[in-house]
C-alpha positions in Angstrom: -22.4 72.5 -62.3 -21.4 70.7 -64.8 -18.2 68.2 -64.7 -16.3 69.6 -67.6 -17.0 73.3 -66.6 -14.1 74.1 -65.0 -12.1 72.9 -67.8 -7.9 73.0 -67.4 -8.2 73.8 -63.6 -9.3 69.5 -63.7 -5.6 68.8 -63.8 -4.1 71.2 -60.9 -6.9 69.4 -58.7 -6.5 66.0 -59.7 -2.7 66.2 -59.1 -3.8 68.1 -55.9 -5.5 65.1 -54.8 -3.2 62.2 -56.0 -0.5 64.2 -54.5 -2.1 63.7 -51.1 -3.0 59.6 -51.9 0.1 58.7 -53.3 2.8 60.7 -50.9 1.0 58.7 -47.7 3.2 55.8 -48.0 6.2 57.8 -49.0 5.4 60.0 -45.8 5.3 57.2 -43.2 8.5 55.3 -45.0 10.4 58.2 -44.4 9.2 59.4 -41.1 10.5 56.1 -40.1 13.7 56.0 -42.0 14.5 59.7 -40.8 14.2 58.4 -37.1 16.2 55.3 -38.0 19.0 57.1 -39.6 19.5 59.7 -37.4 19.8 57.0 -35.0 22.9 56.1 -37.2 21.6 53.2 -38.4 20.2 52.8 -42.5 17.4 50.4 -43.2 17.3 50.0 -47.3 14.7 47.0 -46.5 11.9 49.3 -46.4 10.8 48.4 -49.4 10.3 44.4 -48.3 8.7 46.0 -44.9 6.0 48.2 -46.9 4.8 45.0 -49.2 4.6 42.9 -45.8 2.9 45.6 -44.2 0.4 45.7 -47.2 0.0 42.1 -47.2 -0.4 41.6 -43.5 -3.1 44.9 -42.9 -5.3 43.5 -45.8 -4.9 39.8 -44.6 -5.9 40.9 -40.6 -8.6 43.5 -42.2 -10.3 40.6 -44.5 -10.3 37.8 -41.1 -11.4 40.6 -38.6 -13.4 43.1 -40.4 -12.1 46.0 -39.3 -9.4 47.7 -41.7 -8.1 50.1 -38.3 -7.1 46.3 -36.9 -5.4 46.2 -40.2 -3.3 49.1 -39.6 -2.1 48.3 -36.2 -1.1 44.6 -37.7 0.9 46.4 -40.5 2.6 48.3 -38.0 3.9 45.1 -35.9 4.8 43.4 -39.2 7.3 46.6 -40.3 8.6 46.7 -36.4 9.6 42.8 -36.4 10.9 43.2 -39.7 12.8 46.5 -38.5 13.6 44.2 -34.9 14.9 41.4 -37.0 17.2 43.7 -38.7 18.3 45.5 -35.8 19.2 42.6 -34.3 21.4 41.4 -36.9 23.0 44.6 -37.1 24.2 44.6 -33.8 26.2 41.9 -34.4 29.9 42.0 -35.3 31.3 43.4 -38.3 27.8 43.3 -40.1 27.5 45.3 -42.6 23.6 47.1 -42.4 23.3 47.9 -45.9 24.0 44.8 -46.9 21.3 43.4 -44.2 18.5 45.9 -45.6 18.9 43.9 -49.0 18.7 41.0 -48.0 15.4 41.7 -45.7 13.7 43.6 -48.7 14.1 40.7 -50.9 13.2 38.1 -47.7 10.2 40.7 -47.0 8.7 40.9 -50.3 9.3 36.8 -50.8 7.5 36.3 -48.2 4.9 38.5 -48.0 4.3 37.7 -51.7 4.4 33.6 -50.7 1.9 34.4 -47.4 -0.6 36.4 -49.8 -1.8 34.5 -52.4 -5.0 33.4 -50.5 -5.2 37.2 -50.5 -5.2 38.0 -53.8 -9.3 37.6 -54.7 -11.2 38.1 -51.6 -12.0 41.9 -50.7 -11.2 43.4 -47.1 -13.1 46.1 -45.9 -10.9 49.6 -46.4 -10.0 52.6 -44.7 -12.8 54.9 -44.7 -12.2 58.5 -45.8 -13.3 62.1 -44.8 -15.1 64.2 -47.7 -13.3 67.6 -47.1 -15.1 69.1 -50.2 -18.6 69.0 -49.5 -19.7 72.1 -49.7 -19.2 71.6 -53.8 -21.1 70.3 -56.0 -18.1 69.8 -58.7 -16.8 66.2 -58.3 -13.2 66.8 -59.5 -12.9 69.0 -56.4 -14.6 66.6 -54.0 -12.5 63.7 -55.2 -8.9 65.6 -54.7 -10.7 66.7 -51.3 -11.5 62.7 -50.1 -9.0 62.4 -48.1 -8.1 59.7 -45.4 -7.2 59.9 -42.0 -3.6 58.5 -42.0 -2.3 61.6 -44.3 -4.0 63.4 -41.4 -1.7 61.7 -38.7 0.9 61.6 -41.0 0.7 65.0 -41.2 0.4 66.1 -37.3 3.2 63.0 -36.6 5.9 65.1 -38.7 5.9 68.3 -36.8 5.9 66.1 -33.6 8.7 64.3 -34.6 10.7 67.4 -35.2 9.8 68.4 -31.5 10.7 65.2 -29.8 13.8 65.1 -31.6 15.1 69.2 -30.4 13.3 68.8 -27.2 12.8 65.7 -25.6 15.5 63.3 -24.0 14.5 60.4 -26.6 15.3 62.6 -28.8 18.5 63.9 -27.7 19.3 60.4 -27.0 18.5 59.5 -30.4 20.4 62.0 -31.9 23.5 61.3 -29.9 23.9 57.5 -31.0 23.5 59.0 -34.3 26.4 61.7 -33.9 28.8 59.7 -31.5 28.1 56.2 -30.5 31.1 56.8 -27.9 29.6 59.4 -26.5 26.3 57.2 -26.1 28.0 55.1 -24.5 29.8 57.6 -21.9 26.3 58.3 -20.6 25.6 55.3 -20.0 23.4 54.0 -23.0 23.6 50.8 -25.0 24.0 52.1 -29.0 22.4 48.9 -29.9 19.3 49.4 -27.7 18.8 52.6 -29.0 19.2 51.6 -32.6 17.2 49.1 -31.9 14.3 50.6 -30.5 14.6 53.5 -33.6 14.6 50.6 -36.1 11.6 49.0 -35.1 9.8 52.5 -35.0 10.8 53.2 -38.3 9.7 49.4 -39.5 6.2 50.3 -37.5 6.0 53.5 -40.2 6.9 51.8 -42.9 4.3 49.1 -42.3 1.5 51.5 -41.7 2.4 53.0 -45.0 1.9 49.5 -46.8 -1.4 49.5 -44.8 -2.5 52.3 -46.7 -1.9 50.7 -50.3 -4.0 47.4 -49.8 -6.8 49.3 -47.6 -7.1 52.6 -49.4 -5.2 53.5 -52.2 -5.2 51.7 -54.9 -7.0 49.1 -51.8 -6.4 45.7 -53.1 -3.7 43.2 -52.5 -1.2 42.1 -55.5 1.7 41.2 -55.8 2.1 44.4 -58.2 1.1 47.0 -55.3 4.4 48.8 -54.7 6.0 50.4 -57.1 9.7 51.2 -55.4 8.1 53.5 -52.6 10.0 51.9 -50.2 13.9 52.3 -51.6 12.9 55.7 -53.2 11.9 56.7 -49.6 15.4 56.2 -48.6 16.6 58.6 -51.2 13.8 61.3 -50.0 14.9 61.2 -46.3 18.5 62.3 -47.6 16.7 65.0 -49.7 15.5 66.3 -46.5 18.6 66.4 -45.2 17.0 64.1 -41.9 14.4 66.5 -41.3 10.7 64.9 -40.7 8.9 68.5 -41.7 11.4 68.4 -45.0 10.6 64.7 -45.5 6.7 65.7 -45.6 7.3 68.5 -48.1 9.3 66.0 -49.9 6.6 63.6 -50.1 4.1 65.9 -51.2 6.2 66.7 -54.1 6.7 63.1 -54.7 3.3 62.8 -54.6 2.3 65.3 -57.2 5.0 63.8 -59.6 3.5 60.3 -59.7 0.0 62.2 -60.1 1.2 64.0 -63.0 0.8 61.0 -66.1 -2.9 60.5 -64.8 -4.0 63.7 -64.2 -2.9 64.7 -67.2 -4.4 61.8 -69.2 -7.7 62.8 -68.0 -8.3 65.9 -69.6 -6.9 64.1 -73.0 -3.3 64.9 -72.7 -2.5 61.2 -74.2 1.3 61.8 -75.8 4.2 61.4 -73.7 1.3 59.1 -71.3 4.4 56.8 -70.0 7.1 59.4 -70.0 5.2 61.7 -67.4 4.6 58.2 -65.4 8.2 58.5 -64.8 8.3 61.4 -63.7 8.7 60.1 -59.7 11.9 57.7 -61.2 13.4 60.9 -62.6 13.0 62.8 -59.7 15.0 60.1 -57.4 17.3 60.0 -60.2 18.2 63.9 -60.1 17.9 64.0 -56.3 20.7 61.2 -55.6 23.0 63.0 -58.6 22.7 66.3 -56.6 22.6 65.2 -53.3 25.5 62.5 -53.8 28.0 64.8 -55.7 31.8 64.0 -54.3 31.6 68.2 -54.3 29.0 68.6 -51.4 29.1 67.3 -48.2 25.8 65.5 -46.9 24.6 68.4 -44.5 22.5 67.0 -41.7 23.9 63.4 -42.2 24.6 62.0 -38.4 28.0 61.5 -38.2 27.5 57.7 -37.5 25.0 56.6 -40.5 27.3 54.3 -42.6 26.9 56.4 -46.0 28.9 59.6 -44.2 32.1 57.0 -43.2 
């Protein structure tokens, strides 16, 4: 068949398949921001621990080989970044907005500063799985190339959502997130907890830098990130802390930065740059509704530092 033969429907698939590309990252930032915040704690360095996480999986991929090694070393680079913070946070009348800052701008310096060997040699990348071979139309086996960390990002948000309702992490979780006092009544340290949920969050967010340097786009710049990291902050409160709502949320993320490109690729040229917005616009209108002195932020644990 030939490649123009299915015409318009070219544009529905290719923002099909950049949907599922481009909402990875945003799906493991938030899956780790969600756990982080309903731990009562807000980490707005995400953005810093996705760019170190990008810098550090493509650096450990291009000296081992093997871009899964990659992976696991984005994972430790977001959960010492997420430790470091935690850590600080704990401390006395420290403010943890204020910290996330300060740790985007230290992550992306120094990820930026560590990767400039890294900017011209090629790592190996993440392979994918070729879900639409049974056509022989390339538009639809391109949106259906899809890699195996939107697979487990897709299983880890339903699981999530269980350990959190039904498990005693979970509960535990949930409770230094609604009452630190009453944490503390059973016997828990609200730091430890926070803690722990931080650096699980930074371990997200790093695998989701992973995925830009060894996938998609799958080089290493010091252009690769785009905001994903601070506009996954706004998507978990768009959820309303829910990991199955942030993966819906990322999907439509998703689709919106595939918009300008799929669009451009059946010839649709005008307006190119003002549908490439169309993700910034989205955040824009989400934090309008979502922040409006009118509503009350349902689902916000009582002990996250934007409810007080």
């Amino acid at each position: 068949m030939a490649d123009g033969s299915i015409g318009l429907w070219t544009v529905p698939l290719a923002v099909l398949g950049g949907a599922i590309r481009v909402s990875t990252p945003f799906l493991f930032v938030s899956l780790g921001e969600c756990i982080t915040e309903r731990s009562g704690r807000i980490n707005l360095g995400l953005e810093g621990t996705l760019i170190m996480g990008a810098m550090g999986g493509y650096g450990v991929s291009y000296l081992t080989g093997s871009p899964w090694l990659g992976v696991v070393a984005a994972g430790l680079c977001g959960a010492a970044l997420g430790g470091l913070h935690a850590a600080i946070c704990g401390l006395p009348r420290v403010n943890d907005i204020a910290v996330g800052i300060a740790l985007m701008l230290l992550g992306t310096g120094l990820a930026f500063y560590l990767g400039k060997p890294l900017i011209e040699p090629t790592a190996p990348r993440l392979p994918s799985i070729d879900f639409g071979w049974w056509s022989d139309i390339p538009q639809v086996r391109a949106a259906l190339r899809i890699n195996v960390l939107f697979l487990i990002g897709v299983a880890l948000a339903p699981a999530l959502v269980w350990a959190l309702r039904t498990t005693r992490a979970g509960l535990i979780v949930r409770t230094a997130g609604e009452s630190a006092d009453a944490a503390r009544a059973m016997g828990y340290s609200v730091n430890a907890i926070r803690m722990r949920a931080t650096m699980f969050g930074g371990f997200l967010a790093g695998i989701g830098g992973s995925f830009l340097s060894l996938f998609y786009p799958g080089s290493w710049n010091e252009g690769l990130s785009s905001g994903q990291g601070i506009t996954a902050v706004a998507l978990v409160i768009f959820a309303r802390w829910d990991p199955m709502l942030c993966f819906w949320a990322s999907l439509l993320f998703g689709g919106a930065a595939a918009l300008g490109p799929a669009l451009q690729s059946v010839g649709v040229s005008q307006g190119y740059h003002l549908f490439n917005a169309a993700p910034y616009v989205l955040t824009l209108l989400i934090m309008i509704i979502t922040c409006s002195p009118k509503r009350t932020l349902v689902g916000a644990p009582a002990e996250l530092s934007i409810t007080k």
